[in-house]
C-alpha positions, 0 to 999 in steps of 0.5 A: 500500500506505500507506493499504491499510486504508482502501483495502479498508474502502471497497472492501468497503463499497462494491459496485463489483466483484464480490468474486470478482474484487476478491480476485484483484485484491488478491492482486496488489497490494501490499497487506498482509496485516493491512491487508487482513484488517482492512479486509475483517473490518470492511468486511463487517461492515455487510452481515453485520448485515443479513443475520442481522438479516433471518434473525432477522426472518424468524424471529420472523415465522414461528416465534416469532410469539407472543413477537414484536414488530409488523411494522411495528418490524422493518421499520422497523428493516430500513428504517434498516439499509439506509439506513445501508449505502446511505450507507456505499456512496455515501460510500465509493464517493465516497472511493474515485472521490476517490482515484483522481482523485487518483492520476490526477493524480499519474500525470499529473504524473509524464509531465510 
């Protein structure tokens, strides 16, 4: 629970559960409430830009066709969104494997 922000920011960011079951989970831990709210508003906010940037493409695409940029600036834009959550995962995926090699070894220690 001491570093629960940083726990579920990382979490959040990276796709390794299936969030149904990741908030079960956390409900179970010890993490607590604030921690868990902030790390959840701002480890979803990468994939929520995504997600109404790609609503607003698909609009102007379709709709608003005369007052839209080319294609090729909305999808090069998508291209480096998804660069950017892609890199997020993998180094919050790495932090996360980090931490629990690290606790590994803690619990290691402590049989000893």
């Amino acid at each position: 629970s001491k570093e629960g922000f940083k726990l579920m920011l990382l979490l959040r960011l990276s796709p390794l559960f299936p969030f149904a079951l990741s908030n079960y989970l956390y409900g179970a831990s010890s993490i607590r409430f604030l921690p868990y709210f902030f790390g959840t508003l701002f480890g979803f906010a990468p994939g929520t830009f995504a997600y109404v940037y790609a609503g607003r493409v698909g609009k102007a695409l379709t709709i608003d066709s005369e007052s839209a940029l080319p294609w090729f600036v909305y999808v090069g834009v998508g291209l480096g969104i998804v660069g950017l959550l892609k890199i997020a995962g993998d180094v919050a995926t790495g932090v996360i494997d980090s931490m629990d090699e690290d606790s590994n070894v803690w619990d290691e220690d402590m049989k000893l």
